[in-house]
C-alpha positions in Angstrom: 0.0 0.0 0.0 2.8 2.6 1.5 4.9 1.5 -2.1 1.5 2.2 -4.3 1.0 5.3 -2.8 4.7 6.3 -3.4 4.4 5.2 -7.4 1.2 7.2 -7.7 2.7 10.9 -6.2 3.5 13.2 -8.9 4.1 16.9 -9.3 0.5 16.6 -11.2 -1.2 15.0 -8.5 0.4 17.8 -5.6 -0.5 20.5 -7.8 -4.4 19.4 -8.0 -4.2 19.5 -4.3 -2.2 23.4 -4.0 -5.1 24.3 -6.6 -8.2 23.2 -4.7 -6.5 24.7 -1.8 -6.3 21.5 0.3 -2.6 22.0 0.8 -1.8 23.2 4.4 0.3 26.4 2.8 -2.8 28.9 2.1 -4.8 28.2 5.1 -1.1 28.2 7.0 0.0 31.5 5.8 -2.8 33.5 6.5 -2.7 32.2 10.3 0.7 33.0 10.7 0.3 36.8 9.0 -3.1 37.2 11.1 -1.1 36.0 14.2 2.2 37.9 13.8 -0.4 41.1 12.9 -2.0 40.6 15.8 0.8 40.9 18.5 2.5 43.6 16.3 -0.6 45.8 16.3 -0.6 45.1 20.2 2.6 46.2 20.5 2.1 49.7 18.2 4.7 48.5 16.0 4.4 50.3 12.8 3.9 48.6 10.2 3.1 47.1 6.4 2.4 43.0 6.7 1.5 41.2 3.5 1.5 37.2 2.7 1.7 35.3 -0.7 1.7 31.8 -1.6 3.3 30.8 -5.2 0.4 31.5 -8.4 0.0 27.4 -9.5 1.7 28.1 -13.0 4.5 29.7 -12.1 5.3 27.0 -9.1 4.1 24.0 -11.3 7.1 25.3 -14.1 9.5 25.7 -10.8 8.6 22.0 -9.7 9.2 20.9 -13.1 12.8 22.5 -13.2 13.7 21.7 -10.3 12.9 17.9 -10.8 14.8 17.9 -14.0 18.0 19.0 -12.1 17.5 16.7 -9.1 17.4 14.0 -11.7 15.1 11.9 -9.8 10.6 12.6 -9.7 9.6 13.7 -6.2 8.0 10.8 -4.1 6.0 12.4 -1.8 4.9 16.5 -0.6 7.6 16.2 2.0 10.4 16.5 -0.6 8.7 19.4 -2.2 7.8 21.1 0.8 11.6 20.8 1.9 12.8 22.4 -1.5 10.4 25.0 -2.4 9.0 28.1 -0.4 5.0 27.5 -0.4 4.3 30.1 1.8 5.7 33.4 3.1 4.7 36.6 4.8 6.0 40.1 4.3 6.5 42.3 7.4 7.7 45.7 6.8 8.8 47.4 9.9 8.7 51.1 9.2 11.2 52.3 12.1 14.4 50.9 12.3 14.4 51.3 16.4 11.8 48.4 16.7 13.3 45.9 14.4 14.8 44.0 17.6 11.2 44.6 19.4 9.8 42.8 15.9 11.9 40.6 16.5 11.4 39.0 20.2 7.7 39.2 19.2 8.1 36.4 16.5 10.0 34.6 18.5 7.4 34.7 21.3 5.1 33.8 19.0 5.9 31.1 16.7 7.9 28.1 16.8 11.4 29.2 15.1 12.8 26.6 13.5 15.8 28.3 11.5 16.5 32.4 11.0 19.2 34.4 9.1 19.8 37.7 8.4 21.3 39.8 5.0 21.0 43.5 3.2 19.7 43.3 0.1 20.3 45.6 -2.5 17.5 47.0 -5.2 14.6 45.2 -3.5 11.1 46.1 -5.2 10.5 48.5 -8.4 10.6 52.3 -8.2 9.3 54.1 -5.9 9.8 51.3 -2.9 12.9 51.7 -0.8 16.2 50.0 -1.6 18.5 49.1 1.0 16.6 47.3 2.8 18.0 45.1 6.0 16.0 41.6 5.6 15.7 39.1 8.2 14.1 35.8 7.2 12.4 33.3 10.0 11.1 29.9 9.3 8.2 29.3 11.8 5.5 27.0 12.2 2.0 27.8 14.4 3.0 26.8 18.1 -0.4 25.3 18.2 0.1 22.9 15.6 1.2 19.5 16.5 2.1 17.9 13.1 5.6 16.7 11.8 7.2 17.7 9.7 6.1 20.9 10.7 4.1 23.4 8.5 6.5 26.0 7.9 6.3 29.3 6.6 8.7 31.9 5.5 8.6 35.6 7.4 10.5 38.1 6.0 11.1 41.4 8.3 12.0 44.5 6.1 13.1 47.8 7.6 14.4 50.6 5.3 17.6 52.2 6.8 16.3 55.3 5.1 20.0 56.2 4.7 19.0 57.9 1.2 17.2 61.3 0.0 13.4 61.1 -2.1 14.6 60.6 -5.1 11.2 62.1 -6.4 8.0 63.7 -5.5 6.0 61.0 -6.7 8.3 59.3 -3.9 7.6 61.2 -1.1 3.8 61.2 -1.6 3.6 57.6 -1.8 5.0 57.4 1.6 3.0 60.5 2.8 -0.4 58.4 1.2 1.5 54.9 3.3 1.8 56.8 6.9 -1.1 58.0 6.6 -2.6 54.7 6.0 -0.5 52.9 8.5 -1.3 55.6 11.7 -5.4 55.0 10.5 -5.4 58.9 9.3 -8.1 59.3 6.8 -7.4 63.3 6.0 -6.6 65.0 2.3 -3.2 64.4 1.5 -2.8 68.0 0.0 -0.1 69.4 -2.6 3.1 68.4 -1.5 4.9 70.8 -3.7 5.5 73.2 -1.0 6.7 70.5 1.7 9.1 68.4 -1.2 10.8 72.2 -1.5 11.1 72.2 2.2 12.8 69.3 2.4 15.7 70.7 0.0 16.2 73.8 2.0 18.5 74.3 2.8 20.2 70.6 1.8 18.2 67.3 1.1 16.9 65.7 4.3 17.5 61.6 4.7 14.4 59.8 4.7 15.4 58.3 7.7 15.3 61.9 9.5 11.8 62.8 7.7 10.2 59.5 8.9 11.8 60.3 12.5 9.9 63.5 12.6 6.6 62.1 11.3 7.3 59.3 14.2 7.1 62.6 16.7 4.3 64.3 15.7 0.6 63.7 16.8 -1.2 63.1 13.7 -4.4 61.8 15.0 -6.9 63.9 13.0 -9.7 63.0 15.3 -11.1 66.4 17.1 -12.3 64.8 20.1 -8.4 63.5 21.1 -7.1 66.7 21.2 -3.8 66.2 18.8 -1.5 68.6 17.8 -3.0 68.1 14.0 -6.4 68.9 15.4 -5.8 71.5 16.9 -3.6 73.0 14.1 -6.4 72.4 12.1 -8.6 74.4 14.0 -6.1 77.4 13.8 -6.1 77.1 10.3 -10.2 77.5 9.7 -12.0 78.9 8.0 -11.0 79.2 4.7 -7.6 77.9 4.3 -7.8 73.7 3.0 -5.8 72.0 5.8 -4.0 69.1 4.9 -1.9 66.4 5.9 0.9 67.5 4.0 0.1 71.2 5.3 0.5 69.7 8.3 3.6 68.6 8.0 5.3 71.2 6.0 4.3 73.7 9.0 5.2 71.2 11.9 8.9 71.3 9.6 9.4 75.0 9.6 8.5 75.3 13.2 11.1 72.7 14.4 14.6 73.2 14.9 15.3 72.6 11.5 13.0 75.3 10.0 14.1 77.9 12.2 17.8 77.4 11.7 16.7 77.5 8.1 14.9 81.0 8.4 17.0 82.5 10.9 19.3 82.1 8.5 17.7 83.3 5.5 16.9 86.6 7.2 21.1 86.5 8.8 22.1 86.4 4.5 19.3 89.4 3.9 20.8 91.3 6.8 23.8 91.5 5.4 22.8 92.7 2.0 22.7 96.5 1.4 19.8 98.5 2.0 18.5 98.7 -1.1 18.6 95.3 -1.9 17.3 94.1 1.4 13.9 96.3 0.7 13.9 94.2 -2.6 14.3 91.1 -0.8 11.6 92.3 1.6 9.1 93.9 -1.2 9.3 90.6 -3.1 8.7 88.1 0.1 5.4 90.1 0.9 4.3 89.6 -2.4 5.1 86.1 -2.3 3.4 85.6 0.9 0.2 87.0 -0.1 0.6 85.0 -3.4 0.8 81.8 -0.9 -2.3 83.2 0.7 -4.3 82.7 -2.4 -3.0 80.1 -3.7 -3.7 77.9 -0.4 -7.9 78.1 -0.4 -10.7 79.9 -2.3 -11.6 82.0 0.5 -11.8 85.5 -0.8 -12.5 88.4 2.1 -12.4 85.9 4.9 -8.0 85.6 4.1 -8.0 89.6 4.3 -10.2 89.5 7.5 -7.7 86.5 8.8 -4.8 89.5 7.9 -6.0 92.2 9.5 -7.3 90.3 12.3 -6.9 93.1 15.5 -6.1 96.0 13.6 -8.6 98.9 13.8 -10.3 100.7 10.8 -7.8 103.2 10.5 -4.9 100.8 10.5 -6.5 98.4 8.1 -6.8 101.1 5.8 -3.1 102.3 6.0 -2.3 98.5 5.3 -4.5 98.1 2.4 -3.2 101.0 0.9 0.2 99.9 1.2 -0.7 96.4 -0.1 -2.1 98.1 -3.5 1.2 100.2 -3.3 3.1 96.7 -3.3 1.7 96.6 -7.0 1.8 100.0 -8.2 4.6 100.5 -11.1 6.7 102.3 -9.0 7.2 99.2 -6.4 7.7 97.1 -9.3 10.2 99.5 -10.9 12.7 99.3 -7.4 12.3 95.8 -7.0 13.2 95.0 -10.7 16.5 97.2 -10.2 14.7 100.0 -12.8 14.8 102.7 -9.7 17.3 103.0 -7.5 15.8 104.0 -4.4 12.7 104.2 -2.2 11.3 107.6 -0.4 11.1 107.9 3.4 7.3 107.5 3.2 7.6 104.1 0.4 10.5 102.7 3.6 8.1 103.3 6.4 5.4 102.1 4.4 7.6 98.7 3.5 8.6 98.1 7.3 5.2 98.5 8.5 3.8 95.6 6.0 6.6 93.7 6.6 5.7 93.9 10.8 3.0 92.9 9.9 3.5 89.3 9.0 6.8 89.0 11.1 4.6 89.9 14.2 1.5 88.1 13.1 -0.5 85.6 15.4 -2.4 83.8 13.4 -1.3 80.4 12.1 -1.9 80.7 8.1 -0.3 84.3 7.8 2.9 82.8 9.8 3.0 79.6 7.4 2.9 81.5 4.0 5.3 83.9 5.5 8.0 81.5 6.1 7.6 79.7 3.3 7.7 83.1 1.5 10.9 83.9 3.4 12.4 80.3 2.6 12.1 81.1 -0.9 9.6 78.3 -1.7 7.9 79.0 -4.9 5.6 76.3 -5.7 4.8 74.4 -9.0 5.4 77.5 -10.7 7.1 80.5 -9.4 5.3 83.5 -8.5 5.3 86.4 -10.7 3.6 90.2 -10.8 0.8 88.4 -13.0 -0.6 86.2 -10.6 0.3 89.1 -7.6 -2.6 91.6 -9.6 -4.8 88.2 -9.4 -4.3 87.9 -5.5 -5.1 91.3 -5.5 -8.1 91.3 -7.1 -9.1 87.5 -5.5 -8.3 89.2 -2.0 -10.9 92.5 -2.7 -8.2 94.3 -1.9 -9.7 97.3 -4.0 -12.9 97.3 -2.8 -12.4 97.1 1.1 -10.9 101.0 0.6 -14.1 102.4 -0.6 
């Protein structure tokens, strides 16, 4: 009988098996990913977790090879099982920090029958992360009491992130992925802005960017009370908060962004005078540009502006706002006239102070992105400054 049933195995008759799903590896795998999920979500390990088993055509044409070089037919699912991965899970661990956390809890989980480690180089297709530290486990269910045992490859990814975005399409797929992966479910946003901001003033590792997302509070959920939340709420009404809003501001109020604008301001106050009211003329435009361009929300941004000045003072700042655009502004600032009156200088440092003393989150954020020189999918010119104008009722609000 035992001989018979040895003569009748082929890689035909296991394959009809692996394709009706009666083989142990597809109910097997998913166990193992659900279980190793499980504890990893316990343990607020961040994290990507995927599991495959071979398609039947391509691991049918494997068996076949690999039969032909053993020189001998298999006899029995043993022998295949032995030589060919049926069944492997995919655990990528987004922090580097917790890869020795990931891996005690495998260990406390499963039944580790043989484990290695390597970097392999060029993982994946563009955009995923190269680089990437692999450790491979072969476990079985502890709960299973079957020999041989059922086992199943895990695979542990980190990315060392010792690399810059290469692109922008990069960095918004793993914007979109930490999103996902933290349960935020906001607008993603432009990330035009916060892809310049990570250039300025020299690329940023993605192992330093995903360190600061690691820090923030990004739970969008009002009733928590998290920084993003909250920030949200300083942002309303009119501007279109964002996650990668979010972000970009959270950057240029760190550290980081305030060495980077302290010193952009140290290189403007060293220029001479004359090209430092430039510098200054053009930033205000910019920054009122930014305003615009960040929500459809007419009045209420000049309201937001002007928030806590008085009639009088409003009007002195709208009038030197339509001044900012007059021929004779643009003239100085492209270099045509050489200098500015005593009335056009006091008028500049008093619209300046007013964004450089502002309290009110969206004037502060286009200001410093003004002031770091970010300019956007296209950079801003006098053209679209006469739209902001116009999109702003600047005009109107002085009659």
């Amino acid at each position: 009988m035992s001989a018979d049933r040895v003569n009748t195995f082929s890689i035909e008759s296991f394959m009809q098996s692996y394709r009706q799903g009666t083989h142990f590896s597809k109910d097997t795998v998913q166990r193992v990913a659900d279980a190793c999920g499980r504890a990893l979500r316990q343990a607020q390990i961040l994290h990507e977790i995927t599991y495959t088993t071979p398609p039947s055509a391509r691991l049918e044409g494997e068996l076949k090879m690999r039969e032909a070089l053993r020189g001998k037919p298999y006899t029995q699912n043993d022998e295949i099982e032995a030589d060919v991965i049926l069944a492997s899970v995919l655990v990528q661990v987004h922090l580097p920090q917790e890869r020795s956390h990931v891996s005690q809890i495998i260990c406390e989980n499963f039944e580790i029958h043989h484990r290695s480690a390597r970097t392999v180089d060029g993982i994946g297709t563009a955009p995923e992360p190269t680089n990437l530290c692999t450790e491979y486990y072969w476990v079985s269910l502890k709960e299973e009491n079957v020999w041989p045992p059922r086992l199943v490859e895990v695979q542990v990814a980190t990315d060392e992130g010792d690399r810059e975005f290469r692109t922008q399409d990069e960095l918004v797929e793993f914007l979109s992925k930490w999103a996902v992966l933290i349960g935020m479910e906001v607008k993603r946003g432009d990330v035009q802005p916060l892809w310049e901001l990570l250039n300025v003033p020299t690329s940023q590792q993605v192992r330093d960017f995903r360190d600061f997302l690691a820090g923030l509070n990004l739970s969008a959920a009002p009733d928590l009370g998290s920084d993003y939340a909250r920030r949200a709420r300083e942002f309303e009404p009119g501007l279109e908060f964002s996650l990668a809003m979010y972000v970009a501001d959270s950057l240029m109020r760190s550290p980081r962004g305030n060495d980077g604008i302290q010193r952009a301001m140290s290189v403007l106050e060293e220029k001479p005078e004359a090209e430092q009211q430039r510098e200054k003329m053009k930033i205000l435009r910019d920054s009122l540009i930014w305003l615009v361009r960040f929500g459809s929300w007419g009045e209420g941004a000049t309201d937001m502006l002007f928030d806590g000045l008085d009639k009088a003072l409003q009007t002195r700042q709208l009038k030197r706002i339509v001044w900012l655009n007059k021929p004779c502004a643009r003239d100085f600032l492209d270099d045509r006239i050489g200098f500015l009156t005593n009335r056009e200088v006091q008028d500049l440092e008093q619209l300046w102070l007013l964004f450089a003393r502002h309290n009110r989150a969206p004037a502060q954020y286009v200001f410093n992105l003004a002031r770091l020189g970010i300019r956007g999918h296209s950079a801003p010119s006098w053209l679209e400054f006469d739209k902001a104008i116009t999109d702003l009722h600047i005009i109107p609000r002085l009659f």
